[in-house]
MIDOSE-1310 file (N, C-alpha, C; in nm, 2 decimals, decimal comma, always signed):
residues 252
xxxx	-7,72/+0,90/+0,61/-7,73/+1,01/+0,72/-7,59/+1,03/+0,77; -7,58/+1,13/+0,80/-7,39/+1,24/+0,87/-7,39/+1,12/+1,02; -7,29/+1,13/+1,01/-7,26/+1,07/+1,17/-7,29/+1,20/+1,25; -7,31/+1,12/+1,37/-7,36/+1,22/+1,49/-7,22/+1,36/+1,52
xxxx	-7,12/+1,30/+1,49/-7,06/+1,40/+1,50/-7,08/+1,50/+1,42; -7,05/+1,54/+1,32/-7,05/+1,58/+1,15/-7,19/+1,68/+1,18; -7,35/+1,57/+1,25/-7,46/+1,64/+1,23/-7,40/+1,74/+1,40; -7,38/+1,71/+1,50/-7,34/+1,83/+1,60/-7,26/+1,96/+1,53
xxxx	-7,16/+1,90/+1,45/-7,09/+1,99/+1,36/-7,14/+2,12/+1,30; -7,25/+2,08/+1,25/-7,34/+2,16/+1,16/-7,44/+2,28/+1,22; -7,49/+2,16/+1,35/-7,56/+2,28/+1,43/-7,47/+2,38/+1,47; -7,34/+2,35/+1,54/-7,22/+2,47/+1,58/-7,21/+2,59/+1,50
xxxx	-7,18/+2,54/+1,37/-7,16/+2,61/+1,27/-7,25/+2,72/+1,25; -7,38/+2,63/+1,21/-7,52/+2,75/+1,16/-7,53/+2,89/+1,30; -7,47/+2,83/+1,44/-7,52/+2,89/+1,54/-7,39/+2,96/+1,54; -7,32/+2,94/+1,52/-7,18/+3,06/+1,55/-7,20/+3,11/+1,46
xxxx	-7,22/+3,08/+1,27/-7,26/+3,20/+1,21/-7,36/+3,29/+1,23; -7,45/+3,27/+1,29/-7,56/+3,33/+1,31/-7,48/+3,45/+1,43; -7,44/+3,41/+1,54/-7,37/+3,52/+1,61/-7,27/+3,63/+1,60; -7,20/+3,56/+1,48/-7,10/+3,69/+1,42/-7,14/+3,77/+1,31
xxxx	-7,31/+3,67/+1,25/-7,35/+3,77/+1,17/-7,47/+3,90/+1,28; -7,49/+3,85/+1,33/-7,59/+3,96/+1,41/-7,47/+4,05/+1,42; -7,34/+4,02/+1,49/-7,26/+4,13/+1,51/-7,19/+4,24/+1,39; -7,22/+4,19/+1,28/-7,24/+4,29/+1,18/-7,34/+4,36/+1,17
xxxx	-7,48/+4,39/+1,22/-7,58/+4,47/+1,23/-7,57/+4,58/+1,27; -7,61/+4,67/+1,26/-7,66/+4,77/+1,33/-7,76/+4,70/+1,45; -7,75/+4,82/+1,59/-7,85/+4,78/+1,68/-7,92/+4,82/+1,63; -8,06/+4,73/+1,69/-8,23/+4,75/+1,62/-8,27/+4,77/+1,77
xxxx	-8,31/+4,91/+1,75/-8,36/+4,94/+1,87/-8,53/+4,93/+1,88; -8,61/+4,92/+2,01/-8,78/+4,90/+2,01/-8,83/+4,98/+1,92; -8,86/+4,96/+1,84/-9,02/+5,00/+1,71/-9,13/+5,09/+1,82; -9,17/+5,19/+1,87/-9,27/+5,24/+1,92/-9,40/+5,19/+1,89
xxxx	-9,41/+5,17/+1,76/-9,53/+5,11/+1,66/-9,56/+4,97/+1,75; -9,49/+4,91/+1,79/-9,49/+4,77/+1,83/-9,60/+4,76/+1,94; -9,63/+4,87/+2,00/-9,70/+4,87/+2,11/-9,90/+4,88/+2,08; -9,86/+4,95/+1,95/-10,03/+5,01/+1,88/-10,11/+4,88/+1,84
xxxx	-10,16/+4,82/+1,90/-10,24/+4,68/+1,86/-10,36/+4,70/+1,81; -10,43/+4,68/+1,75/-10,56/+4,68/+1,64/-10,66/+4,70/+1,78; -10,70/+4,59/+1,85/-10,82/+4,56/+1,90/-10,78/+4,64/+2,07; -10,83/+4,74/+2,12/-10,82/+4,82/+2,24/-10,93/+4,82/+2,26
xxxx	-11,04/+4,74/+2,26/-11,16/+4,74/+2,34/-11,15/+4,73/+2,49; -11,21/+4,85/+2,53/-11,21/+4,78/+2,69/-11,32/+4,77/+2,76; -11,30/+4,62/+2,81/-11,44/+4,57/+2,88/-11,43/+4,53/+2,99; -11,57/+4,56/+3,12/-11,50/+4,54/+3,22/-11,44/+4,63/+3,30
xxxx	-11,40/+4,75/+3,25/-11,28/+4,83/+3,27/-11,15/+4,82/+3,27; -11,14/+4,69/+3,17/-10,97/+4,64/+3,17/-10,97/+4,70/+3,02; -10,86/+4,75/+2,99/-10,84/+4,79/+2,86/-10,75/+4,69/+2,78; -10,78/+4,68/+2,63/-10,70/+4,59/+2,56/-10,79/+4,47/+2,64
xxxx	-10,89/+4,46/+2,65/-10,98/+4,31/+2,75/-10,86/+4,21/+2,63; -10,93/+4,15/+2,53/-10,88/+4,05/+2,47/-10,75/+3,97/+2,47; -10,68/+4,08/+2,42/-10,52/+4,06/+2,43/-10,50/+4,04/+2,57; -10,54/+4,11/+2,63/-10,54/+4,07/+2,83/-10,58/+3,94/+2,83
xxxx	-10,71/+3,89/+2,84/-10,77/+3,78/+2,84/-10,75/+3,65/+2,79; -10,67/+3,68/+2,66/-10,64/+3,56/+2,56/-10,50/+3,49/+2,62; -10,46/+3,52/+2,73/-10,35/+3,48/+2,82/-10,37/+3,37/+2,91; -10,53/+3,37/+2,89/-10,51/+3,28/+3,04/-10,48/+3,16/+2,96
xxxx	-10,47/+3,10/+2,81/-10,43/+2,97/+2,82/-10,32/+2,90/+2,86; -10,21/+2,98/+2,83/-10,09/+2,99/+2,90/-10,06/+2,95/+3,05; -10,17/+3,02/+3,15/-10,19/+2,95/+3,28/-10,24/+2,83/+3,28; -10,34/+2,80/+3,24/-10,40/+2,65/+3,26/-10,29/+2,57/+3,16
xxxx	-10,18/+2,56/+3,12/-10,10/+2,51/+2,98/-9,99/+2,47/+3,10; -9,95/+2,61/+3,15/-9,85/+2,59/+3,23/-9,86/+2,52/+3,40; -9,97/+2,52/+3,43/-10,01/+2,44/+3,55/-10,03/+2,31/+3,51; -10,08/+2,30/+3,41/-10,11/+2,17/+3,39/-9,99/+2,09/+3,35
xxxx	-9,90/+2,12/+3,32/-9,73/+2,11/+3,26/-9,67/+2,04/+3,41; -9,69/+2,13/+3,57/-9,68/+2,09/+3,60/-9,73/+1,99/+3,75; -9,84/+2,00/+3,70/-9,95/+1,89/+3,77/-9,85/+1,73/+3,68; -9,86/+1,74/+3,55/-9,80/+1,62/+3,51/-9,62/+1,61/+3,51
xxxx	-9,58/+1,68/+3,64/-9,46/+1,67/+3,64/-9,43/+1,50/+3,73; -9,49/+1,51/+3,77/-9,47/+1,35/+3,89/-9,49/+1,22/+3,76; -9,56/+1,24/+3,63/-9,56/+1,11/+3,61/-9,48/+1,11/+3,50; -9,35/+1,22/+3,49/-9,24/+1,22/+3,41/-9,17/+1,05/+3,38
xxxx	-9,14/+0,99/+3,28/-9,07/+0,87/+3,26/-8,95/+0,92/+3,29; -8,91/+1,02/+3,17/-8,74/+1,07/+3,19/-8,71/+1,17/+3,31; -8,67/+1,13/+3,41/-8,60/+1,20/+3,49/-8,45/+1,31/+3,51; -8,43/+1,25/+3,40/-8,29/+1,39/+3,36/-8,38/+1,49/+3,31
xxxx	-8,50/+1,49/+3,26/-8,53/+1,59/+3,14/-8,64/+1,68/+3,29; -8,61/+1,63/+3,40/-8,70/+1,72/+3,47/-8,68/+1,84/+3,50; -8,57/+1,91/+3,52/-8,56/+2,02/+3,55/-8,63/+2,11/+3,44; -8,55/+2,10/+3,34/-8,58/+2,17/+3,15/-8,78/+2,16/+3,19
xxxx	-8,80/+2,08/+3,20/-8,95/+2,08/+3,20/-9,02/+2,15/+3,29; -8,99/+2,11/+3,42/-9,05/+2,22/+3,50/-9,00/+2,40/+3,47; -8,88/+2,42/+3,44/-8,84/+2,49/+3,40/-8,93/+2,56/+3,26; -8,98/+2,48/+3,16/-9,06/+2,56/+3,10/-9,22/+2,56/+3,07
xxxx	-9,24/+2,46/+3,20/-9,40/+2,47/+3,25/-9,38/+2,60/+3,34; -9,31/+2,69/+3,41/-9,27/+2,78/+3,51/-9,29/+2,88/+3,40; -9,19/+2,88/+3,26/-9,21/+3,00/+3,17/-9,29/+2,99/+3,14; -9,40/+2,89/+3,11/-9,52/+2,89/+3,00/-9,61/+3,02/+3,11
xxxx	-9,64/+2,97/+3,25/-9,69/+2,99/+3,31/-9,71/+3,14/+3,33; -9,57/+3,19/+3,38/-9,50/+3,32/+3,36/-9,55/+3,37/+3,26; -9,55/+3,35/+3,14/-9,60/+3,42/+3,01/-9,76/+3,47/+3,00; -9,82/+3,40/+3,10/-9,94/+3,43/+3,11/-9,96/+3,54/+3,22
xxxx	-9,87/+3,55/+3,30/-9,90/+3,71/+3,39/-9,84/+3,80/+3,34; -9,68/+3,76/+3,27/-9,62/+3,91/+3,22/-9,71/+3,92/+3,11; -9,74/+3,85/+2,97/-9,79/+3,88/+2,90/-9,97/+3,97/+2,90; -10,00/+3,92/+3,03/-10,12/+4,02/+3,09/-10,10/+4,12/+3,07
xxxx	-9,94/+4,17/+3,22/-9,91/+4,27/+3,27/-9,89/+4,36/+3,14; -9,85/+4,35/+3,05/-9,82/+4,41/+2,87/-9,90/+4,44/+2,84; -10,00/+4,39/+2,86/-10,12/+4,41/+2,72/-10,19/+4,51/+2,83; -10,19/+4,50/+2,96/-10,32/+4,62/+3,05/-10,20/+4,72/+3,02
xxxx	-10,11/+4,73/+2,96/-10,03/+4,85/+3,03/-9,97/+4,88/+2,87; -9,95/+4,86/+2,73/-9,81/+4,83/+2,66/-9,72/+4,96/+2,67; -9,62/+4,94/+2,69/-9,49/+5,00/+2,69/-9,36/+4,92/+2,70; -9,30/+4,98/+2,66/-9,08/+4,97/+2,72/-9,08/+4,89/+2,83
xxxx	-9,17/+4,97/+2,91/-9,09/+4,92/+3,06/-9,19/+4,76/+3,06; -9,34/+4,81/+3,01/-9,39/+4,65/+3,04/-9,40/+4,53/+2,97; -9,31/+4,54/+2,89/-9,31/+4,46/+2,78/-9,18/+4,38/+2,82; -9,08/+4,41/+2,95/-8,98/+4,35/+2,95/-9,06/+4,23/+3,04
xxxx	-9,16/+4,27/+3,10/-9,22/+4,14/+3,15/-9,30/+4,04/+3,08; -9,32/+4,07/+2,97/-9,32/+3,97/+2,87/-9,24/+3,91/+2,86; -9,15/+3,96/+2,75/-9,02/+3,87/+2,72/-8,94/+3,78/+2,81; -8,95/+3,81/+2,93/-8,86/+3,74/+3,03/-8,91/+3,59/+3,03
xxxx	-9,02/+3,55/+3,06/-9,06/+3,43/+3,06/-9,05/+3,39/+2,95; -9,06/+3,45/+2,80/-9,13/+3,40/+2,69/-8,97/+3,32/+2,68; -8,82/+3,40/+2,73/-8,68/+3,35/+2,69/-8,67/+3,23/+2,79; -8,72/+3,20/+2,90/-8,74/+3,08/+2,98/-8,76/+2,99/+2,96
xxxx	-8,94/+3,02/+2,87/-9,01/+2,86/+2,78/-8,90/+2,85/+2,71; -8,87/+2,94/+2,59/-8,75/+2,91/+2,46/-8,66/+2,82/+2,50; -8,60/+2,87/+2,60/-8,44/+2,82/+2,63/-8,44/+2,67/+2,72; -8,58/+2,67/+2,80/-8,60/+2,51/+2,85/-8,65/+2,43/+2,76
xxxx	-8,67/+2,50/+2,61/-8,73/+2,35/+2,52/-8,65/+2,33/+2,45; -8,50/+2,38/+2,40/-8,44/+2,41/+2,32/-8,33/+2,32/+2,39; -8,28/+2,32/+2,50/-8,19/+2,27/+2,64/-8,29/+2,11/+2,61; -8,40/+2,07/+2,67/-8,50/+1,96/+2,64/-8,39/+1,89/+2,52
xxxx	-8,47/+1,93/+2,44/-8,38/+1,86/+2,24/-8,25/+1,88/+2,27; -8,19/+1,94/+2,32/-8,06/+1,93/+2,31/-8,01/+1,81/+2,36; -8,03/+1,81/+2,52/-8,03/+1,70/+2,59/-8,08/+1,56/+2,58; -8,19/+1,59/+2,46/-8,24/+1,44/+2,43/-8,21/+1,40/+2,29
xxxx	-8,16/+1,47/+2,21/-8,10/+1,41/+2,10/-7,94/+1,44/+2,07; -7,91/+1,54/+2,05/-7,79/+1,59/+2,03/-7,63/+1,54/+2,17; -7,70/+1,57/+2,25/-7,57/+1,55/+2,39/-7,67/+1,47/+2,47; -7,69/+1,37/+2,50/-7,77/+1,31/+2,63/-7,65/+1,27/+2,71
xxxx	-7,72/+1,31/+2,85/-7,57/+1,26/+2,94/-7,74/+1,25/+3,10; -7,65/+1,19/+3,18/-7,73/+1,18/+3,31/-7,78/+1,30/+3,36; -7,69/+1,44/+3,36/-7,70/+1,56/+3,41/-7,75/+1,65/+3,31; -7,86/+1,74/+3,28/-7,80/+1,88/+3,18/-7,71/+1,96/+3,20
xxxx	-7,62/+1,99/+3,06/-7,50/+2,09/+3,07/-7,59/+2,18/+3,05; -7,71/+2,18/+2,94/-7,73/+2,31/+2,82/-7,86/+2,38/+2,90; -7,90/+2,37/+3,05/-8,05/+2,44/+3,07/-7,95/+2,58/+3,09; -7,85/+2,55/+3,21/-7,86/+2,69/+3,29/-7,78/+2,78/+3,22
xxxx	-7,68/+2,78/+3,15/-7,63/+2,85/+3,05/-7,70/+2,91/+2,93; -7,83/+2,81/+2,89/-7,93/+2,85/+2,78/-8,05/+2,97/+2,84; -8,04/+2,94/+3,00/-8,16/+2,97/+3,06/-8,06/+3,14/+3,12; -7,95/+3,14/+3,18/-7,86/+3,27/+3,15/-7,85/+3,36/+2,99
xxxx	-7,85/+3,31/+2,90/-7,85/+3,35/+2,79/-7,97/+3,40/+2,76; -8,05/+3,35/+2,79/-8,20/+3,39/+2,72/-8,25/+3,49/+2,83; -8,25/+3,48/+2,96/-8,30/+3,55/+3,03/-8,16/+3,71/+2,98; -8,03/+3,69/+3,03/-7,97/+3,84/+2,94/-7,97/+3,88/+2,85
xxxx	-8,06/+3,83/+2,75/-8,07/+3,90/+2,63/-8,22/+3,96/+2,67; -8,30/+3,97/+2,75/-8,40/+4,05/+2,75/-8,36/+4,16/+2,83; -8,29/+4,14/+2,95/-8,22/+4,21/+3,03/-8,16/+4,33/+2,98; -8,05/+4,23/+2,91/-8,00/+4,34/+2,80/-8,05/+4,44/+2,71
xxxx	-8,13/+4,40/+2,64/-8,25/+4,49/+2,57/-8,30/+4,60/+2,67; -8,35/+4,59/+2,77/-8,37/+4,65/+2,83/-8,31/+4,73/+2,89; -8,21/+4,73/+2,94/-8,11/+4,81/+2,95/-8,07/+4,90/+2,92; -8,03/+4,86/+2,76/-8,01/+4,95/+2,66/-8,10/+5,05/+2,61
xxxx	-8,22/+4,99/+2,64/-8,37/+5,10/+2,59/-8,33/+5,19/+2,72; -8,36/+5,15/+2,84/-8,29/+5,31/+2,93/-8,20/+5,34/+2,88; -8,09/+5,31/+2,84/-7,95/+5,36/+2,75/-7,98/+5,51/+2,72; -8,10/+5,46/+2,62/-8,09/+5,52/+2,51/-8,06/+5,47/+2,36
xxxx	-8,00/+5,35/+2,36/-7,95/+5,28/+2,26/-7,96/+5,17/+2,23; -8,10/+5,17/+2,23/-8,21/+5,01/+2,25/-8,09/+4,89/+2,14; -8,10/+4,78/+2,18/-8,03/+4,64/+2,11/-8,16/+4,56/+2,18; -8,23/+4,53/+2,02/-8,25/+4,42/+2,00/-8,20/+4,28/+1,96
xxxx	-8,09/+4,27/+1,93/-7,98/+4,18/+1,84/-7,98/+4,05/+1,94; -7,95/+4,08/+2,05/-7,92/+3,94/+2,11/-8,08/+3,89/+2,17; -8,15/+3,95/+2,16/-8,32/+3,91/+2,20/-8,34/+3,83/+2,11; -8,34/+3,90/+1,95/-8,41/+3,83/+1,81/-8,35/+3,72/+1,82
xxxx	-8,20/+3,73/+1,87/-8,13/+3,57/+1,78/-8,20/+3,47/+1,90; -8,19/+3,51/+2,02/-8,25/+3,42/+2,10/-8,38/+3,36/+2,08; -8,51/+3,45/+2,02/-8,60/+3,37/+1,98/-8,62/+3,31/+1,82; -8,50/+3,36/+1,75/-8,55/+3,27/+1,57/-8,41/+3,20/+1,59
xxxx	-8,32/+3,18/+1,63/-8,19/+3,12/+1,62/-8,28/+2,95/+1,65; -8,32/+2,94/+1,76/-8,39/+2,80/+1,80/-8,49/+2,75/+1,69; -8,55/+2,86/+1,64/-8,67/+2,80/+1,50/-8,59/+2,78/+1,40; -8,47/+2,81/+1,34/-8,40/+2,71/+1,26/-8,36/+2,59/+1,34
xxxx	-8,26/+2,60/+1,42/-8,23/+2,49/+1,48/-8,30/+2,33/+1,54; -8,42/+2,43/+1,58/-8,52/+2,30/+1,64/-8,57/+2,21/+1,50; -8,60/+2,28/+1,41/-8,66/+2,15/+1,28/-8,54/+2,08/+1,20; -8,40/+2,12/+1,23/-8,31/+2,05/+1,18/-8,23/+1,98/+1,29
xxxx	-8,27/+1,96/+1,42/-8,25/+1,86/+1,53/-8,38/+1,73/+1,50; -8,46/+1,81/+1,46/-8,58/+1,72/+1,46/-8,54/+1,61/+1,33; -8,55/+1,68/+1,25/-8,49/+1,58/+1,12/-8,36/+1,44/+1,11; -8,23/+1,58/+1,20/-8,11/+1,49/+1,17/-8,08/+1,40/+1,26
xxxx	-8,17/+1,44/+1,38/-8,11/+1,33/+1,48/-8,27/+1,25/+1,55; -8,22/+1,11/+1,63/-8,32/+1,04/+1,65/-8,38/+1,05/+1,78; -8,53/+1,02/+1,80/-8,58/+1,06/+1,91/-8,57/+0,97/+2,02; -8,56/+1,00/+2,15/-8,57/+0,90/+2,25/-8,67/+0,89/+2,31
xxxx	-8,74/+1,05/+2,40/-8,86/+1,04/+2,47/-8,93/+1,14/+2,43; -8,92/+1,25/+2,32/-9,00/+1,35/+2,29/-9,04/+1,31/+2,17; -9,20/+1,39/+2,16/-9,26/+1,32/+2,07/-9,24/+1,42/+1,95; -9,16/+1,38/+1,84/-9,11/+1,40/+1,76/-9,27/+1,51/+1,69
xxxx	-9,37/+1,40/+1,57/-9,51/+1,44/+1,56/-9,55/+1,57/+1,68; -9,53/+1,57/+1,74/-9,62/+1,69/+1,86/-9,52/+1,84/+1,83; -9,41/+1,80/+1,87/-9,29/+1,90/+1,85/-9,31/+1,96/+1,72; -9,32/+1,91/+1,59/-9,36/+1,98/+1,47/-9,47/+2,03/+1,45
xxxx	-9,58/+1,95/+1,53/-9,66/+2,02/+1,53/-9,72/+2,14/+1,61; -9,65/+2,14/+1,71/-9,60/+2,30/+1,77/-9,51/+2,41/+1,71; -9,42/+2,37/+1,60/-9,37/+2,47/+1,56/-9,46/+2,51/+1,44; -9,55/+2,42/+1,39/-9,67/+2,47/+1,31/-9,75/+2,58/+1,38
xxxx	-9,81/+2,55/+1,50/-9,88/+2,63/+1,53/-9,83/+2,75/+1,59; -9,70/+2,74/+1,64/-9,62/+2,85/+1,64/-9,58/+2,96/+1,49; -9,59/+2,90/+1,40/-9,56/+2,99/+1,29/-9,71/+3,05/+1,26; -9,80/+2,96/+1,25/-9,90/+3,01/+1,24/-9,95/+3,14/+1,33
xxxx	-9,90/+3,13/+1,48/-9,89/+3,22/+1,60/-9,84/+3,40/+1,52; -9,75/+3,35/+1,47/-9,65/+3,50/+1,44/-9,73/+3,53/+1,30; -9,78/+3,48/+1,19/-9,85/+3,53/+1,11/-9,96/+3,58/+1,11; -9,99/+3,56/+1,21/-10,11/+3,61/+1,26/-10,14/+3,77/+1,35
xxxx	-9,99/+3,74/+1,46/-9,96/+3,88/+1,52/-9,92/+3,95/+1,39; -9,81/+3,95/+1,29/-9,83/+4,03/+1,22/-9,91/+4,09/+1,10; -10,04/+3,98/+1,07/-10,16/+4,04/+1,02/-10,27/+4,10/+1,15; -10,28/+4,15/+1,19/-10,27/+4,19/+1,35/-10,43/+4,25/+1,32
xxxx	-10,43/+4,36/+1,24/-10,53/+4,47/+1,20/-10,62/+4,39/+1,07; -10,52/+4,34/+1,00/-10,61/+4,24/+0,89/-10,73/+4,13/+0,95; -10,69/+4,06/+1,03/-10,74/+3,99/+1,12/-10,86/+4,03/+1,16; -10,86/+4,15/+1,27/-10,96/+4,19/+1,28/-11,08/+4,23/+1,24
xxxx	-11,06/+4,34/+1,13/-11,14/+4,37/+0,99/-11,16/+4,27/+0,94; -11,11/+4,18/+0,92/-11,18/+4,01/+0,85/-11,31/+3,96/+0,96; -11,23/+3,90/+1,05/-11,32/+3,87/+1,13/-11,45/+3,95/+1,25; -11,35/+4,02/+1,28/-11,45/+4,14/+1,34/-11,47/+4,07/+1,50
xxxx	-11,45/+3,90/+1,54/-11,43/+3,88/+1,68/-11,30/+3,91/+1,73; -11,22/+3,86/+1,69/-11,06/+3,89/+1,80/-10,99/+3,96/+1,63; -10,88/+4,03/+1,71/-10,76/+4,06/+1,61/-10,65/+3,93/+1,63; -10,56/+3,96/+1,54/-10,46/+3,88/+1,52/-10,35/+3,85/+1,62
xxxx	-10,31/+3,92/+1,69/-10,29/+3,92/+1,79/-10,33/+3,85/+1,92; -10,43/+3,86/+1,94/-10,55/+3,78/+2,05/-10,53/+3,67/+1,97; -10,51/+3,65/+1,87/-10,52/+3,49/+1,78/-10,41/+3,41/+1,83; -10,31/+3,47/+1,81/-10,16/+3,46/+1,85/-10,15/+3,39/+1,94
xxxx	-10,21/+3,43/+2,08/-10,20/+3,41/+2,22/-10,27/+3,25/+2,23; -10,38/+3,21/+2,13/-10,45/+3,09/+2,15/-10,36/+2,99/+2,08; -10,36/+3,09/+1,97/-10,21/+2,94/+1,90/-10,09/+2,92/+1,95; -10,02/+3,01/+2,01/-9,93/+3,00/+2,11/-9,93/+2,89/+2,21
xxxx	-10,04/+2,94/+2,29/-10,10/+2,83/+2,42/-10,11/+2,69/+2,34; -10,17/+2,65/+2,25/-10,18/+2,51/+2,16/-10,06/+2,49/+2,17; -9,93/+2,55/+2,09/-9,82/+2,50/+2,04/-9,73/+2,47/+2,21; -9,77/+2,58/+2,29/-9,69/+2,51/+2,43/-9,77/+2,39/+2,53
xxxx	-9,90/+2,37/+2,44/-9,90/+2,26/+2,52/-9,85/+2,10/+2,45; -9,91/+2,10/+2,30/-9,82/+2,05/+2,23/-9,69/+2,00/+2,25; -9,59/+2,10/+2,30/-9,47/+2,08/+2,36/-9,45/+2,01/+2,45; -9,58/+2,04/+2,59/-9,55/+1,98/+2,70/-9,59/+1,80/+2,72
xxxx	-9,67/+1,79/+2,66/-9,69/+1,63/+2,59/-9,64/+1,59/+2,52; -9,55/+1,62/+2,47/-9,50/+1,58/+2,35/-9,36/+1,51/+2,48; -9,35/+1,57/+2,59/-9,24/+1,47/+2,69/-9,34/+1,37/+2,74; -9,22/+1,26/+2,75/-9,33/+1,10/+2,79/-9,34/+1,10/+2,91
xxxx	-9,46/+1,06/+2,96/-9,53/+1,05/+3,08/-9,52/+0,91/+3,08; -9,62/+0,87/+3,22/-9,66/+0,75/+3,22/-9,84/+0,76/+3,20; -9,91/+0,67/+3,21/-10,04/+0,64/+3,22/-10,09/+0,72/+3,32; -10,14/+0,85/+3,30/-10,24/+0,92/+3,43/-10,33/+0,90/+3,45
xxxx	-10,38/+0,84/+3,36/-10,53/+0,78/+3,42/-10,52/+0,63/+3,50; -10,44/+0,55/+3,50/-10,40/+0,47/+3,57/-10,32/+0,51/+3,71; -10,21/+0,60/+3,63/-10,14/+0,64/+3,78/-10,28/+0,73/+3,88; -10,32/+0,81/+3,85/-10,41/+0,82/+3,93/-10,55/+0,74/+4,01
């Protein structure tokens, strides 16, 4: 195995290529299409019910994240955590607020939280394998970055000259990174098993949003999308256990 230097090395690398290659792109401005989702049933008188509805795991994921914040073992790692029991949580009203409404403007309320969870789990691993120190260096700089690249995007779509560039890298730049943190370096308090298995159910998540319409027509109960939102919710709670606690049934 690389010395720990050599493996920090590598991560630098992959992530500074990745930013000077995004800045060879053209901007990718919002897709219109992105908003046309297969299943618009509306029940209740909420339109889009499902996609609406399939949100609430997200709230019970993210409350429950931090109901188990007091029986945290690691105490450096508390901020990052509440921090993405806050975004999990968040994701569950903006992602509402999107689906009763989809457009430009409500869709930035998605994103915002979704760059919150990202950047406090990614800060998390960083801080527990790669750089551990008493304090985090890597939340609020990660949690600045992630939150301006939605901002940004947004911006630009009133522009007129939508950038998506620094959004995308913010949410796939960490899905290479996170399984080659996981591999090269050793664990202290996150559970290694849970974390992969959240990025399973996470990939599983996005295969699904984009069989979107296939989905539906197969199954004929939820679209692919509504799928998304339940595998999503699994994979962030996955995450959130996967940081060591103490005994809650005892501590309580």
């Amino acid at each position: 195995m690389l010395e720990h230097k050599y493996r920090t090395s590598l991560l630098i690398f992959i992530a500074s290529f990745a930013v000077m290659a995004m800045l060879f792109f053209n901007r990718i401005p919002q897709d219109p299409a992105y908003h046309l989702f297969a299943d618009t049933r509306q029940i209740a008188g909420i339109p889009n019910f499902w996609n609406v509805l399939s949100n609430f795991p997200f709230l019970l994921v993210g409350l429950y994240g931090l109901w188990r914040c007091r029986y945290l073992i690691e105490c450096n790692s508390r901020n990052a955590y509440i921090a993405l029991c806050i975004g999990v949580l968040l994701v569950s009203i903006g992602s509402a607020y999107y689906h009763y409404a989809p457009s430009t403007a409500t869709l930035l309320w998605d994103r915002l939280p979704m760059t919150v969870a990202f950047m406090a789990l990614f800060s998390l691993l960083l801080d527990e394998r790669v750089m551990p120190r008493d304090r985090s260096l890597t939340l609020w700089p990660l949690l600045i970055m992630g939150i301006g690249s939605a901002v940004y995007w947004y911006w630009t779509e009133a522009m007129g000259v939508g950038d998506l560039r620094p959004y995308a890298l913010v949410q796939f730049l960490p899905l290479v990174l996170i399984p080659l943190i996981l591999w090269l370096f050793d664990s202290n308090y996150l559970n290694g098993r849970l974390l992969v298995a959240a990025l399973v159910f996470y990939v599983f998540a996005k295969v699904s949003e984009h069989f979107d319409r296939q989905i539906l027509d197969l199954i004929g109960v939820m679209s692919g999308h509504t799928l998304k939102h339940f595998l999503a919710g699994i994979a962030s709670l996955c995450i959130i256990v996967a940081i060591s606690s103490k005994n809650i049934t005892k501590a309580v």
